[in-house]
C-alpha positions in Angstrom: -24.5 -15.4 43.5 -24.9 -16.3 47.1 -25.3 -13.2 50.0 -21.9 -14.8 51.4 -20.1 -14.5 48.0 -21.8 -11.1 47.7 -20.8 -9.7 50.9 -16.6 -11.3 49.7 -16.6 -9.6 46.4 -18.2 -6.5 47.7 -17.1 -5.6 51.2 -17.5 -2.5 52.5 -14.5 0.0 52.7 -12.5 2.1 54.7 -11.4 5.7 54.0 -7.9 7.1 53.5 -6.4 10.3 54.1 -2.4 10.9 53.2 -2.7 14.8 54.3 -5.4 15.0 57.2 -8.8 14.8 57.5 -11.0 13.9 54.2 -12.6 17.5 52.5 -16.3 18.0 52.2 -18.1 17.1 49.0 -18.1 19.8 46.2 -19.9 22.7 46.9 -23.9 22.1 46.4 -23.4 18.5 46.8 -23.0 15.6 49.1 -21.0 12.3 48.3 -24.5 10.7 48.4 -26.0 13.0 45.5 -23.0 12.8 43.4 -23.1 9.1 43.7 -26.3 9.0 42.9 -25.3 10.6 39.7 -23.1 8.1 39.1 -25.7 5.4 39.8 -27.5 6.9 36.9 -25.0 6.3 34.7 -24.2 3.2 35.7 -27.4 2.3 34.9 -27.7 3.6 31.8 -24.4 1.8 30.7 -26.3 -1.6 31.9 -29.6 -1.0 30.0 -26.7 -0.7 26.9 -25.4 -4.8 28.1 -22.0 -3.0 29.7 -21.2 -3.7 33.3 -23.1 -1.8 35.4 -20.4 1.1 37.0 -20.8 4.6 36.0 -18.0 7.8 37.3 -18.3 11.7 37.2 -15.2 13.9 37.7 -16.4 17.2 39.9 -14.4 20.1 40.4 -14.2 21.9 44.5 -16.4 24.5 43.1 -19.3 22.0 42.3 -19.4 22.1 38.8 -19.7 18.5 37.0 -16.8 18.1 34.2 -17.5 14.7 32.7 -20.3 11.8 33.3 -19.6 8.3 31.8 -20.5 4.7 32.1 -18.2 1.5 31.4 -18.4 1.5 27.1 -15.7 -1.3 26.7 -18.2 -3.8 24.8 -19.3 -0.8 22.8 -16.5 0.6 21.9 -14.7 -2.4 21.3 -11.9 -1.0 23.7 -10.6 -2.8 26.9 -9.5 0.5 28.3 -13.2 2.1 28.1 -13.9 2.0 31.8 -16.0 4.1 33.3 -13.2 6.0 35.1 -11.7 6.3 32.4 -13.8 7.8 30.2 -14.8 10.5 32.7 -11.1 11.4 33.2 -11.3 11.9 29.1 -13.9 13.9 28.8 -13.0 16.1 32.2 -9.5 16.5 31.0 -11.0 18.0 27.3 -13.5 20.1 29.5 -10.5 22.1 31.5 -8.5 21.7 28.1 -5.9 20.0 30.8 -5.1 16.7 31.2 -3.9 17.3 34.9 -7.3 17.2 36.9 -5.9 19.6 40.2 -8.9 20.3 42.3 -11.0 17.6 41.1 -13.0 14.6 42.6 -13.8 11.3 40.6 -16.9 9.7 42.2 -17.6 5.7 40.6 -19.5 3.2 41.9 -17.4 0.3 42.0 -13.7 0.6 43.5 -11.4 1.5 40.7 -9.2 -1.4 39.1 -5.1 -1.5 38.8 -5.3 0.8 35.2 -7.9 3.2 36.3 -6.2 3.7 39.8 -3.1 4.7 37.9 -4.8 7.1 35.4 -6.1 8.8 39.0 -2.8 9.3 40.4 -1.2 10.5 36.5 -4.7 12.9 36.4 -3.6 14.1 39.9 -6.9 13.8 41.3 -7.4 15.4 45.2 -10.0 12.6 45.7 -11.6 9.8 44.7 -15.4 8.5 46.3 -16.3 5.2 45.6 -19.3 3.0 46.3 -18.7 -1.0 46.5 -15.5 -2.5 47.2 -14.5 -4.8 44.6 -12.8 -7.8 46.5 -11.5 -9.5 43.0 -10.3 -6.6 40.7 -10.1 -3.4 43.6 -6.5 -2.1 43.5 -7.5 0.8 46.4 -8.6 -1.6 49.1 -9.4 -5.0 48.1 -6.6 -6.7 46.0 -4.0 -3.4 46.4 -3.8 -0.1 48.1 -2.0 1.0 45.0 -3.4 5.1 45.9 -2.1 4.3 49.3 1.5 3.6 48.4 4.3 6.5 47.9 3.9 7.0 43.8 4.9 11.0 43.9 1.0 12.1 43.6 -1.0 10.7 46.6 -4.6 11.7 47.1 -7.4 10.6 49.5 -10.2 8.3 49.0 -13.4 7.4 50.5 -16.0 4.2 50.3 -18.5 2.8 50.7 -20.6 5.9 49.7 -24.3 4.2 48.7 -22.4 1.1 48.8 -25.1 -1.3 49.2 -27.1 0.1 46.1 -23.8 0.3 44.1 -23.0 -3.6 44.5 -27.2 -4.5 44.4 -26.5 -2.9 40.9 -23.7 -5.2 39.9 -25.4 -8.1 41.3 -28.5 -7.5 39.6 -27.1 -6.9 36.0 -25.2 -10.5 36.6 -28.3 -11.9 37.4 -30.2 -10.5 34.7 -26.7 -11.4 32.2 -27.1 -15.3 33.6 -31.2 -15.1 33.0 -30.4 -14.0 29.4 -31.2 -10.4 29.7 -28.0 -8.8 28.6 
């Protein structure tokens, strides 16, 4: 992949507030260190041959619900995104599977299915890192969390973008040499 068709799929986003101005990170954390956590995971989930994007669901109060990477080769399951996954695990965590006062944080903008398990989770926020100019149904291809749905919430990229995408664009390159 060229830096021009780099810079298309993964442009760098915008924020989005329906009720004001965006909240500050969890308490004991910034955007930055939670991405980074996702970053981990994303990575993890690449070393495994799955597309590098990793998510965490974090309450206000800074605790960490859920951690997860993309599993769909794995587990033989289309629906195993990252996102996803995380919204699982969070949802068995508060023994709830309305996420109220909760943050997803995921390294690549969220796709049409995960962006509508956000809005059924009713999610405050989601943080994002790279835009995702093909598949991105909160910026890119849709503003599907932007639209009246009956649960709106604020979003933010862009956090660690340029890592986030240098992630993607190395697993590709490493899946095209043979790696994966």
């Amino acid at each position: 992949m060229s830096a021009d068709s780099d810079a298309e799929r993964w442009p760098l986003p915008r924020a989005f507030s329906p009720v004001g101005p965006l909240p500050q990170a969890p308490v004991g954390h910034t955007w930055e260190s939670l991405m980074d956590a996702a970053l981990e995971a994303a990575r993890q989930g690449a070393r495994l041959g799955e597309i590098p994007v990793g998510a965490l669901v974090a309450e206000q109060g800074g605790r960490i619900l859920a951690c997860s990477h993309n599993a769909s080769v794995s587990l033989h399951d289309p629906t195993a995104h990252a996102e996803i996954l995380a919204l699982r695990a969070a949802g068995k965590t508060l023994d709830n599977y309305r996420l109220a006062g909760c943050v997803l944080v995921v390294t690549l903008e969220p796709c049409p299915m995960c962006a509508a398990a956000l809005v059924h989770a009713r999610l405050d926020g989601l943080v994002f890192g790279a835009a995702d100019a093909r598949a991105g149904a909160v910026i890119s291809r849709a503003e599907y969390l932007d639209t009246p749905t009956g649960h709106r919430l604020w979003h933010l990229g862009g956090v660690r973008a340029e890592i986030c995408a240098a992630v993607l664009r190395d697993f590709f390159a490493g899946r095209r040499a043979g790696k994966y």
